[in-house]
C-alpha positions in Angstrom: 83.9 78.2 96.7 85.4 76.7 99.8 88.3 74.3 99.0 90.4 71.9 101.1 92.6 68.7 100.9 91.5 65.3 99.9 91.6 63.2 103.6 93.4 60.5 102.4 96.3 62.1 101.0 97.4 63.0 104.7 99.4 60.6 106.8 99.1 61.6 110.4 102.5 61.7 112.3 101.4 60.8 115.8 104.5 62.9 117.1 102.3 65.9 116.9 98.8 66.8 117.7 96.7 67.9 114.5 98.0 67.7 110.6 100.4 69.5 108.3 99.9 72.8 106.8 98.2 72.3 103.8 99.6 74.1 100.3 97.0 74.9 97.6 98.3 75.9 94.5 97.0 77.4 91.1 98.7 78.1 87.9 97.7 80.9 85.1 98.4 82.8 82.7 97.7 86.8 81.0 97.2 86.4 77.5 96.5 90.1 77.7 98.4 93.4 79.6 97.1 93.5 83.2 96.1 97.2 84.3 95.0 95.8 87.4 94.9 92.4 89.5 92.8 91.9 92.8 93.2 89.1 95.4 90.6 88.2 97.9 90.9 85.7 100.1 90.1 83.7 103.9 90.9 80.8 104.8 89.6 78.1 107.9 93.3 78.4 109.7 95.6 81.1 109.0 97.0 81.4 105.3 100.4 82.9 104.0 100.3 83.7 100.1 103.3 83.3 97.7 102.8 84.6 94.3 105.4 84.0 91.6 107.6 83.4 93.9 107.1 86.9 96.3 105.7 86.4 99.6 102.8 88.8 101.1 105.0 89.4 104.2 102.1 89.5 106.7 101.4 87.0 109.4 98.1 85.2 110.7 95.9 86.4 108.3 92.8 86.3 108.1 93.1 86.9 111.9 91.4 85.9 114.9 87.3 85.7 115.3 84.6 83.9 116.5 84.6 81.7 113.6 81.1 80.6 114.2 80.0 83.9 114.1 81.6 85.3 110.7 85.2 85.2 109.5 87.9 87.9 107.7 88.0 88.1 104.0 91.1 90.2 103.0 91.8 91.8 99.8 95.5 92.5 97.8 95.8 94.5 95.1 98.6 92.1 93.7 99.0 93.9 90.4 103.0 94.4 90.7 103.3 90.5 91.2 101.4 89.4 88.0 103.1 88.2 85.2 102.1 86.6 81.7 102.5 83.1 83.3 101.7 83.3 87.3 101.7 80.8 89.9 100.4 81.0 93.3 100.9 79.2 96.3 98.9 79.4 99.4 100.1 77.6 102.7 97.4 77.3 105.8 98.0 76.0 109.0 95.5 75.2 111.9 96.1 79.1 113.5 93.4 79.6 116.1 90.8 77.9 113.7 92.3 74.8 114.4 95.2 74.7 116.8 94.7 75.3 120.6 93.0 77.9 122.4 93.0 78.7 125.7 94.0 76.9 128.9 91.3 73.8 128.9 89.8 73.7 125.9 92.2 71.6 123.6 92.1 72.3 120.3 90.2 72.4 116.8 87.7 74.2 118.7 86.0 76.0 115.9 87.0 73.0 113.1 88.9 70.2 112.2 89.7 70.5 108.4 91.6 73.1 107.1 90.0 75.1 104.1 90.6 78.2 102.0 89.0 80.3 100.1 90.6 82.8 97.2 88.9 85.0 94.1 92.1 86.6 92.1 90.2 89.5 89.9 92.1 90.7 86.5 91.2 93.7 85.0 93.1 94.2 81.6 94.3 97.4 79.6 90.9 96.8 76.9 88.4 97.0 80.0 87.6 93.4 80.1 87.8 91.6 83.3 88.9 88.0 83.9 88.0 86.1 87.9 89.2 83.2 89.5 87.5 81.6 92.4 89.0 78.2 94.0 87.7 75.4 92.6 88.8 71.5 91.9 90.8 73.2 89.6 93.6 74.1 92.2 96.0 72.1 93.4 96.0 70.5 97.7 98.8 68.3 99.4 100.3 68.3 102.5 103.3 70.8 103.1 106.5 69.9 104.6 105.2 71.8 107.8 104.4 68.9 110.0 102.6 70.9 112.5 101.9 74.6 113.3 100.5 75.6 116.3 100.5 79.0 118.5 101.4 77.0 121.8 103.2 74.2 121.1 105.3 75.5 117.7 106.1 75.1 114.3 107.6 71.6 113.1 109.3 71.9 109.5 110.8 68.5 107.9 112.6 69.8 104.7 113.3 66.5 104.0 109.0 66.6 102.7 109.8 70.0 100.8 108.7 69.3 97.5 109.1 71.7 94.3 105.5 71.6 93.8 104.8 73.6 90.7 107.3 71.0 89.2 105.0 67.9 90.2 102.0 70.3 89.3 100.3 67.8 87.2 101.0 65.1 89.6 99.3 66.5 92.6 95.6 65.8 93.7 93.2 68.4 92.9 91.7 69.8 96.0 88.1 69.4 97.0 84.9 72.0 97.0 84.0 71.9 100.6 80.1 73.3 101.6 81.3 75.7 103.7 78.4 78.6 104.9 80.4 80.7 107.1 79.7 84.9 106.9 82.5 86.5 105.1 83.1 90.2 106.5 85.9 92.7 105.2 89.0 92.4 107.0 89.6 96.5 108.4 92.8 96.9 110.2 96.7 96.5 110.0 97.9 93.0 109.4 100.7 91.4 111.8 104.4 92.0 110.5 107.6 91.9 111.7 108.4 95.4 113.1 111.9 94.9 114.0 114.9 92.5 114.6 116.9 91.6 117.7 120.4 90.4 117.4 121.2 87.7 120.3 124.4 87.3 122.4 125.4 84.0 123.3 124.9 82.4 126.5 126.7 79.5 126.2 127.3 76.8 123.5 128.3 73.8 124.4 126.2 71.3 124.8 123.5 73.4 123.0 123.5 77.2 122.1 121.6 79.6 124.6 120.4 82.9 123.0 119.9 86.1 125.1 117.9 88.7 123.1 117.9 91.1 125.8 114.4 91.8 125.4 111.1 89.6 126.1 109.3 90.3 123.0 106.8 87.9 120.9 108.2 86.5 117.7 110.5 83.8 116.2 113.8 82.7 115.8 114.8 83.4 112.1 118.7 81.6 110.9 120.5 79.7 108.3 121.2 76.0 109.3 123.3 73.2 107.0 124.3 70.3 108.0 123.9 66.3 108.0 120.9 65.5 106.3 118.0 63.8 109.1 119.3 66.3 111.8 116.7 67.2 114.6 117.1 71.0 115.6 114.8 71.5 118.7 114.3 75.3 119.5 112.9 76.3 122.8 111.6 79.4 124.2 112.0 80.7 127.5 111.1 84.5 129.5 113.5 83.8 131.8 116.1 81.6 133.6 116.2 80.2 136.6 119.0 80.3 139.5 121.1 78.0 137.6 121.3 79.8 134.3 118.6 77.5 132.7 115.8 77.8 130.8 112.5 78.7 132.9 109.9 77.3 131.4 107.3 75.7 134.1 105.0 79.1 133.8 104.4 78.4 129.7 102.1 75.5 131.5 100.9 73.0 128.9 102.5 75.4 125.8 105.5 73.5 124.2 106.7 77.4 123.1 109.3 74.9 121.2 109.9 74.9 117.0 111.8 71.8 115.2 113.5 71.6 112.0 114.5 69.0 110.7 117.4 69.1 108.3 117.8 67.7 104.1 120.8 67.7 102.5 120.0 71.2 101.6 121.3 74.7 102.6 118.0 76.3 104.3 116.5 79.2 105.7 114.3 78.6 109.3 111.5 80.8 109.4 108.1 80.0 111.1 105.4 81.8 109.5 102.3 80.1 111.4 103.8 80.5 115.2 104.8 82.9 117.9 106.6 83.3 120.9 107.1 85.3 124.2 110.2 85.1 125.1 113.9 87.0 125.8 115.6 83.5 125.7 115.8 80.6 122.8 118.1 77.3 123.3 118.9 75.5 120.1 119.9 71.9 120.7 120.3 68.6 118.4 118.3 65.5 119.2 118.9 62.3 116.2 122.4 64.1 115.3 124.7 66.5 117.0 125.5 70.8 117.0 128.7 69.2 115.9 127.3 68.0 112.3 125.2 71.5 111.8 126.3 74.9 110.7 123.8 77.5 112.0 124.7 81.3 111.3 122.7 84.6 111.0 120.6 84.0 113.7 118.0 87.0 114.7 114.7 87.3 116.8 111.6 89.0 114.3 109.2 91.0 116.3 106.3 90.1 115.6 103.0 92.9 116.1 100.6 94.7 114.6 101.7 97.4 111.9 100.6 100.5 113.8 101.9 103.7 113.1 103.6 105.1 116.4 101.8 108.0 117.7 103.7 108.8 121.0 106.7 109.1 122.7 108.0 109.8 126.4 111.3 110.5 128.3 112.2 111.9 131.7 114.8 112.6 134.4 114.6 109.5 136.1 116.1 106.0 134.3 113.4 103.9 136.5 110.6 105.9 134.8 112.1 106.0 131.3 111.8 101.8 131.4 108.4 101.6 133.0 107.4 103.3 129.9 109.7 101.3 127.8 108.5 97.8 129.2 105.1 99.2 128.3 105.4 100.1 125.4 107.2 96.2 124.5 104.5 94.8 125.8 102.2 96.5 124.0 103.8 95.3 120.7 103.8 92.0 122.4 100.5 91.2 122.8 98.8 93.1 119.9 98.4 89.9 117.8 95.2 90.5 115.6 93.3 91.2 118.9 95.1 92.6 122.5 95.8 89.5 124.6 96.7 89.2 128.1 100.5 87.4 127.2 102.2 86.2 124.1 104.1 82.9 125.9 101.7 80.5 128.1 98.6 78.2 126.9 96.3 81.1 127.4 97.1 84.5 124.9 93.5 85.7 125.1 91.7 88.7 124.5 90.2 89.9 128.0 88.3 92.6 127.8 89.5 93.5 131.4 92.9 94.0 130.5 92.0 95.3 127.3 89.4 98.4 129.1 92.6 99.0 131.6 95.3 99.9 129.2 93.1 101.4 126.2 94.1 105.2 126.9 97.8 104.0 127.5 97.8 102.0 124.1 96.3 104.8 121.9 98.9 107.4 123.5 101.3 104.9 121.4 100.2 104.1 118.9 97.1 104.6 116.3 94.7 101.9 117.6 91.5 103.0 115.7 90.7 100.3 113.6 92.5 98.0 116.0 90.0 98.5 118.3 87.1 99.0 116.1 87.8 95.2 114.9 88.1 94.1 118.7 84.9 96.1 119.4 83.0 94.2 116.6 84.2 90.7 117.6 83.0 91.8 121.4 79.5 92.5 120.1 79.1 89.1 117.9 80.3 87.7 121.0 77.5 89.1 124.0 74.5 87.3 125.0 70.9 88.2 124.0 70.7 89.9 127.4 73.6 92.0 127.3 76.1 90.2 128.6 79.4 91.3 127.6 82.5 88.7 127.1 85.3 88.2 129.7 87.2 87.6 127.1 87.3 87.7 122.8 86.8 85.9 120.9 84.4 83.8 122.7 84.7 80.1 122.1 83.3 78.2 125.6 80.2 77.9 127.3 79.1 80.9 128.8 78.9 80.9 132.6 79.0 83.8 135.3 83.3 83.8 134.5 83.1 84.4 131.1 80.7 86.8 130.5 78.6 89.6 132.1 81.8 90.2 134.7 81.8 93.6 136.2 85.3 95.4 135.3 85.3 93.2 132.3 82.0 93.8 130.6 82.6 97.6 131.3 85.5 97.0 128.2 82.0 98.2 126.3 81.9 101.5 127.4 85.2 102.5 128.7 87.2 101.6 125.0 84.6 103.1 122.7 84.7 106.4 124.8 87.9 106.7 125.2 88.1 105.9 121.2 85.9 108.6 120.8 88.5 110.8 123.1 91.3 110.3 121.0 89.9 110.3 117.7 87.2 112.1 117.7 84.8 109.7 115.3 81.3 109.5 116.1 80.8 106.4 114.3 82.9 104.3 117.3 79.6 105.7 119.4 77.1 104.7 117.0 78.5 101.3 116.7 78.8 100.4 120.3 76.2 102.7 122.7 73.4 100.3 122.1 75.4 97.5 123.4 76.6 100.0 126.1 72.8 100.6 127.0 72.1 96.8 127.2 75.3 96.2 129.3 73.3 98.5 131.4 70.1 97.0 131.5 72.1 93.9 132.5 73.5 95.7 135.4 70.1 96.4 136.7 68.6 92.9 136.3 71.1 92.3 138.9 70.5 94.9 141.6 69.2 93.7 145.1 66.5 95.5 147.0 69.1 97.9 148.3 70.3 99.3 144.6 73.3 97.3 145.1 74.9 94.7 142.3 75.5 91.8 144.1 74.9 89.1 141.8 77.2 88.5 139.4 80.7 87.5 139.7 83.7 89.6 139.7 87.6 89.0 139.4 87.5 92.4 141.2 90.7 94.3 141.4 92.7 91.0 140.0 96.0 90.2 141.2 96.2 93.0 144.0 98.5 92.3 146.7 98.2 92.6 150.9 94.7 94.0 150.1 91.6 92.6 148.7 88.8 95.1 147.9 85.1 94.1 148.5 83.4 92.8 145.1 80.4 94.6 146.1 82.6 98.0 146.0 84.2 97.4 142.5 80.7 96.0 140.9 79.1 99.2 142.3 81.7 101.3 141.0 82.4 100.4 138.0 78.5 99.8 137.5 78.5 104.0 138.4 81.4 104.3 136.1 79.7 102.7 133.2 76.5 104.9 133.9 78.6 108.4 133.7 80.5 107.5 130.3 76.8 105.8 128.7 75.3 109.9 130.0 78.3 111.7 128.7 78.2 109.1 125.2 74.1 110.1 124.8 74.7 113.7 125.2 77.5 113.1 122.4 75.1 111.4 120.1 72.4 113.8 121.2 70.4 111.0 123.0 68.6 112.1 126.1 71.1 110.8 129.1 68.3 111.7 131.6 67.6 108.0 132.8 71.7 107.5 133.0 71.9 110.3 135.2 69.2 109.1 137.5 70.2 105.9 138.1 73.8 106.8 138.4 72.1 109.3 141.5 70.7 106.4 142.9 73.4 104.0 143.0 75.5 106.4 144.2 73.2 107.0 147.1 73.1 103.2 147.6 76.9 103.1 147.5 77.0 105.7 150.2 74.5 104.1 152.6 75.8 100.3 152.5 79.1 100.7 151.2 80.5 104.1 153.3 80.8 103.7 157.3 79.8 106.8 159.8 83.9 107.4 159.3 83.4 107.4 155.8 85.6 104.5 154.8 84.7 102.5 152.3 83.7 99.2 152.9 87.1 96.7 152.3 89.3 100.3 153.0 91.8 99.4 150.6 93.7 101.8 148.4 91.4 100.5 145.0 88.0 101.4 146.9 88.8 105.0 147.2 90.1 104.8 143.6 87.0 103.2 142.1 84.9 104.9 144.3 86.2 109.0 143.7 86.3 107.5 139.3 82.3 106.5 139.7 81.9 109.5 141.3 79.9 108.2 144.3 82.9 110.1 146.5 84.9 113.4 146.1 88.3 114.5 146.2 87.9 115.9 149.6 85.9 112.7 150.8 89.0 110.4 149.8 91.9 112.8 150.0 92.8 111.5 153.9 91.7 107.7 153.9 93.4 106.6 150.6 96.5 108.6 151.4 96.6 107.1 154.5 96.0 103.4 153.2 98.9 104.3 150.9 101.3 105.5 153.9 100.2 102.3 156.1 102.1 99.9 153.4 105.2 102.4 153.4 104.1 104.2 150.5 104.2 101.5 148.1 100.8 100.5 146.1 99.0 97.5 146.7 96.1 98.3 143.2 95.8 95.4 141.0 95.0 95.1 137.8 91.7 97.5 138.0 92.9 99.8 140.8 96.0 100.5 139.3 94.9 102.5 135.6 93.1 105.2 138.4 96.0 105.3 141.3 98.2 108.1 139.7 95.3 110.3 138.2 93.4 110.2 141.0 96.4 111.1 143.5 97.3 113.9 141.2 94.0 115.2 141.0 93.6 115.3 144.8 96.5 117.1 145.6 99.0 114.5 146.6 100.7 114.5 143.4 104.0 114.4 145.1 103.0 111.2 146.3 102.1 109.7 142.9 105.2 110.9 141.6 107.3 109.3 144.7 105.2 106.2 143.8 106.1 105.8 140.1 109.7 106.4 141.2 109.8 103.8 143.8 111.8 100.6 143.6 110.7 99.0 146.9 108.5 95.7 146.5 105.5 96.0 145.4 106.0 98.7 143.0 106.6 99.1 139.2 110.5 99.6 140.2 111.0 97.0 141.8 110.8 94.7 138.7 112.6 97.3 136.7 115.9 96.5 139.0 114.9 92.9 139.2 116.1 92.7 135.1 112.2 93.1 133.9 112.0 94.3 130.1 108.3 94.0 129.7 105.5 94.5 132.2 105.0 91.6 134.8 101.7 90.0 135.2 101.9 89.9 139.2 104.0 92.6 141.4 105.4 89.4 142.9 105.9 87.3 139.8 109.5 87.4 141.1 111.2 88.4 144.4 114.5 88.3 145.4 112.7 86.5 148.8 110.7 84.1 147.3 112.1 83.4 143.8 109.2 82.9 141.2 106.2 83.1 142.1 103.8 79.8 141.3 104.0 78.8 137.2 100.2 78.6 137.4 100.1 82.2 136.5 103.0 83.9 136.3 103.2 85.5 132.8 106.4 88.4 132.6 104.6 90.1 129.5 101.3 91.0 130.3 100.6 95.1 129.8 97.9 95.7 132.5 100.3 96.6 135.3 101.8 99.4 132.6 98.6 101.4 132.4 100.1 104.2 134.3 101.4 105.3 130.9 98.4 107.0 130.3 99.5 109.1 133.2 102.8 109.7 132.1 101.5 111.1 128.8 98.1 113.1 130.4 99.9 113.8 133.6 103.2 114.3 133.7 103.5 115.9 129.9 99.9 117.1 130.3 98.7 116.2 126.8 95.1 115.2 127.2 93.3 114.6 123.6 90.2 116.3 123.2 87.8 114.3 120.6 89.5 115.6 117.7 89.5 119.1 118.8 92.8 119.3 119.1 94.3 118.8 122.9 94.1 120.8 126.2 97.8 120.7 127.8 97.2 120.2 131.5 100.8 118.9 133.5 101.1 118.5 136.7 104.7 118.8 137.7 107.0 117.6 140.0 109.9 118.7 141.0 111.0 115.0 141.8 112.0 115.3 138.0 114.5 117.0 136.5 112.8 116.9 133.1 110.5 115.3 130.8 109.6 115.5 127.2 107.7 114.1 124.9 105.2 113.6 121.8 101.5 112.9 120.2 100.4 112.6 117.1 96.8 113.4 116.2 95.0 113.3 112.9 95.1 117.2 112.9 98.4 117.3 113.3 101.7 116.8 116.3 102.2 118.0 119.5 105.6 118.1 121.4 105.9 118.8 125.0 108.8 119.3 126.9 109.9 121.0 130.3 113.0 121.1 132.7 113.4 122.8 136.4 116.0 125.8 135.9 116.9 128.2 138.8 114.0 130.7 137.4 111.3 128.9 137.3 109.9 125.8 135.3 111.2 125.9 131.4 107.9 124.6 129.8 107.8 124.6 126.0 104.9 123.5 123.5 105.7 123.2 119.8 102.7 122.1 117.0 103.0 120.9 113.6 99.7 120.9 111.7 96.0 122.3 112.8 96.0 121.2 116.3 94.1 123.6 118.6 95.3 123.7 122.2 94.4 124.9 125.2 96.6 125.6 128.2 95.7 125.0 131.8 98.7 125.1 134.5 96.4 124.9 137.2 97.7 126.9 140.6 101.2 127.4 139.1 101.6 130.7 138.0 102.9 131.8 134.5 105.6 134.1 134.7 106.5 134.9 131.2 105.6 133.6 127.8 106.5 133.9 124.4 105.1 132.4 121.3 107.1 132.4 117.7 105.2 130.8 115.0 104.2 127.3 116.1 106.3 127.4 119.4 105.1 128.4 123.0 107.3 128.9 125.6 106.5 129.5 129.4 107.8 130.2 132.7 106.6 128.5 135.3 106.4 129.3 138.7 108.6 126.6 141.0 107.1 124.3 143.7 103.5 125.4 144.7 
């Protein structure tokens, strides 16, 4: 059963939008030895479970779905916390249940009332089993968390702390609430904290400015005494502006800000039901002073998804090495139950846009199976009758033209589950997702003109390019070709017949090359992306687009001008051309727009916009201007395929493929598979190109050094070693 708080025991504090966190509580006992003890539980919010005293250290569970369409039920084997007399505390807060979502759509979206559901199973030494389901037996009042919300904060009074299982037999019993929503298993790593940043200080006189020398997404965590009824005020910041102050106009309607208020009691501040993007935090006093408070130990917790690390990657060049790096944080930034577009602003959704973009990069990093197997599922609750795939997911507004059945977007339901498939090699991801795959194709074709052309639906095209803007008719046609060829090569997997796939993708790239290709053979728009998008659909070859995107590269001074779409294809494509030392020259380039120029402009994480900062300009307009946002950092999947050549081949182990530059010095690195490890590493030396391969495990590989020459190699056990022939 369902159970939440009787109404009228909660006394609305008009200082903050929505209610407290509400505690349910149960006490029993083991008259018998416990050989096993089981805890499944969900909650309407987010939950955090204490039992005996021990926390479950994981954050935001049951994490984030459509709740309309089912919600997680997780399960704990909590045998090591039992005792013969057991208490258990569970604390829920509104989470994306009930707090706000989204940049216009307020808040309580899915619900008001806050509600949880738990069964605790006991399985004794004799065999006999003993369950628990909430009930009116359990316990409900309101915690001394005023408010917890992902945008706005976490507001703690421990003034209202209470020693609850003291007052046990004073406190309301909690209500049975009909509640009808579909349970489903919860199948993925929860959100911990993965690591700690210590701070320096700023300055702290009138208040105390933190640097943590990394934009990350977390909370403050510190020890604060002082004069009871003391307001600490806790703000959050990704940058500062000219003056050395807190920038916080592009967190838009987010407060990003946590309160404690102080007792006469030594305590320990740690939000369990927010989180944060942000490298800076100011801590000031309002209704008391600094002067009156003692606050020591103070760290940042970073807060992501407990993946296991799977790559690693290091070169020559120190502008390179923190490309990767920023990356790589923003990857841990905004995996937060699903992958979201920023951790900091009134926004942190799950576009599927971004999300198809960086998919190869992510799962270089880090194992992302079930994480994306969960995102794929809440995609598919989430698509229309017609096959209409989200914008973005969890779904929770009307659905219009923007939200769902965008081209580049939608596509997130082909392009992830293939390149799952790539990396890990499990059929299932195919079986799970094709037929939605095959629908978003059907959808494509309601919307074909008379010509074979999509040119009804809406785009955000290649989003956030700069100087250029590339026709929408190019990238829907594109990346409607592009979703044809992975649906063909997916059928042939499964063993489908791809014959239809094929066919149409034949005649859209015959309609892409009659409307969209001049007499010249530009593409319509001639921007760098068209070329890209139109050489990945395969409507174009290598040879057709060798001359007219290297010369729409050269006309901006060989910097890139891709946006958020364009940008995941520039450096394959240019390597696979030819003009590799072009790709390499731009990765290494610091000269606005490039990924270097916010590396020496102080970036530590990804920037949403190539311009989100200039030294020209300043900051770019606070209406979008997120410094955490991944898609920008998807030429890490080149770094890894590319530059170390390590190209996973469906669980077949992996075909090592570099292409090398000179430009470099060196690079090295590592990938994990399920079969095993593979380490790359190679360095220019007067002889040739040092290039060594060691394995751990039963990974296969397969070497390919295209047109460069081997001119030795030796192999001694697991090891491989080669010379390579210099420049070719």
């Amino acid at each position: 059963m369902w159970i939440s708080v009787h109404k009228n025991t909660i006394t609305a504090n008009s200082a903050y939008p929505g209610g407290p966190a509400i505690r349910f509580l149960r006490r029993f006992d083991c008259d018998k030895k416990v050989s096993k003890a089981e805890l499944s539980i969900s909650a309407l919010g987010i939950f955090r479970v204490e039992i005996n005293g021990r926390e479950i250290d994981e954050y935001f569970m049951p994490g984030y779905t459509n709740y309309n369409r089912y919600v997680h039920l997780c399960s704990y084997d909590i045998t090591k916390y039992v005792l013969a007399q057991n208490r258990i505390a569970v604390t829920v807060a509104d989470g994306w249940f009930a707090g706000r979502l989204g940049y216009t759509s307020g808040r309580a979206i899915f619900g008001e009332e806050l509600c949880l559901y738990a069964r605790v199973t006991l399985t004794y030494e004799d065999g006999s089993v003993e369950t628990m389901e909430t009930d009116e037996s359990w316990k409900a009042y309101p915690s001394e968390i005023e408010y917890a919300d992902f945008f706005n904060g976490e507001h703690v009074d421990e003034n209202k702390r209470i020693d609850a299982f003291s007052a046990y037999d004073c406190l309301e019993n909690a209500v049975v609430v009909d509640e009808k929503r579909e349970l489903r298993p919860y199948d993925m790593e929860p959100v911990v904290c993965v690591g700690t940043l210590q701070p320096k200080v700023l300055d702290s006189k009138d208040s105390i400015l933190l640097d943590f020398g990394q934009n990350f997404a977390g909370v403050l965590n510190f020890s604060a005494q002082g004069k009871q009824g003391v307001k600490l005020v806790i703000r959050h910041a990704e940058m500062l502006d000219e003056h050395g102050q807190m920038y916080m106009e592009n967190l838009r309607s987010a407060w990003c800000t946590d309160s404690l208020i102080l007792s006469s009691k030594p305590c320990r501040f740690a939000p369990k039901f927010t989180y944060h993007g942000f490298r800076y935090a100011e801590i000031t006093a309002v209704e008391g002073s600094l002067d009156d408070v003692e606050i020591t130990d103070i760290v940042g917790l970073v807060l992501s998804q407990k993946l296991q690390r799977t790559g690693e990657f290091e070169c020559s060049d120190a502008i390179i090495n923190k490309v990767y790096q920023n990356a790589y944080w923003g990857q841990l930034g905004n995996f937060i139950s699903v992958p979201t577009d920023c951790p900091q602003r009134d926004e942190r959704l799950g576009w599927t846009g971004d999300t198809q973009i960086f998919c190869d990069s992510a799962m270089y990093n880090a194992d992302c199976d079930r994480f994306y197997r969960n995102y794929l599922d809440i995609m598919r609750a989430d698509c229309t009758e017609e096959g209409a795939v989200p914008s973005f997911t969890p779904m929770f507004i009307e659905v219009n033209p923007q939200t769902c059945g965008s081209p580049c977007w939608g596509d997130a339901i082909a392009v992830i589950p293939y390149n799952h498939y790539l990396f890990y090699g499990d059929k299932r991801i195919l079986e799970e997702n094709l037929p939605q795959a095959k629908k978003w194709i059907e959808y494509y074709r309601a919307h074909l003109n008379d010509k074979n052309v999509v040119d009804s639906l809406f785009t955000y095209g290649d989003w956030l390019s700069v100087e250029e803007t590339t026709d929408r008719l190019v990238m829907m046609q594109c990346y409607y070709g592009y979703s044809l060829l992975l649906v063909a090569k997916m059928c042939e997997i499964m063993g489908e017949d791809a014959t239809a796939y094929k066919q149409w993708h034949a005649e859209a790239k015959a309609a892409f090359r009659k409307e969209l290709v001049d007499e010249k053979g530009l593409v319509t728009s001639d921007t760098q992306t068209a070329y890209l998008v139109a050489y990945m659909a395969e409507y174009l070859s290598g040879d057709e687009i060798r001359v007219p995107l290297t010369e729409a590269i050269h006309r901006r001074g060989d910097t890139l001008t891709t946006g958020f779409v364009g940008v995941r294809f520039l450096l394959p494509v240019l390597s696979d051309i030819g003009e590799k030392e072009l790709a390499y020259k731009l990765m290494q380039n610091t000269q606005y727009p490039s990924w270097g120029y916010s590396v020496v402009n102080g970036a530590t994480t990804i920037w949403e916009r190539w311009n989100g900062y200039t030294k020209e300009t300043g900051f770019y307009n606070p209406s979008m201007n997120s410094f955490n946002h991944y898609s920008l950092g998807s030429c890490v999947y080149w770094l890894y395929a590319y530059v170390l050549g390590i190209r996973p081949m469906a669980g077949k182990g992996v075909r090592i493929a570099p292409v090398i530059s000179e430009k470099l010095q060196f690079a090295r690195g590592r990938y994990a598979l399920r079969e095993g490890q593979v380490s790359v590493s190679w360095k220019v030396e007067e002889s040739g190109i040092l290039f060594e391969v060691e394995r751990e495990g039963e990974v296969s590989i397969d070497f390919d050094f295209g047109e460069r020459a081997v001119l030795s190699k030796e192999t001694d056990g697991e090891k491989y070693r080669f010379i390579l022939q210099k420049s070719v």
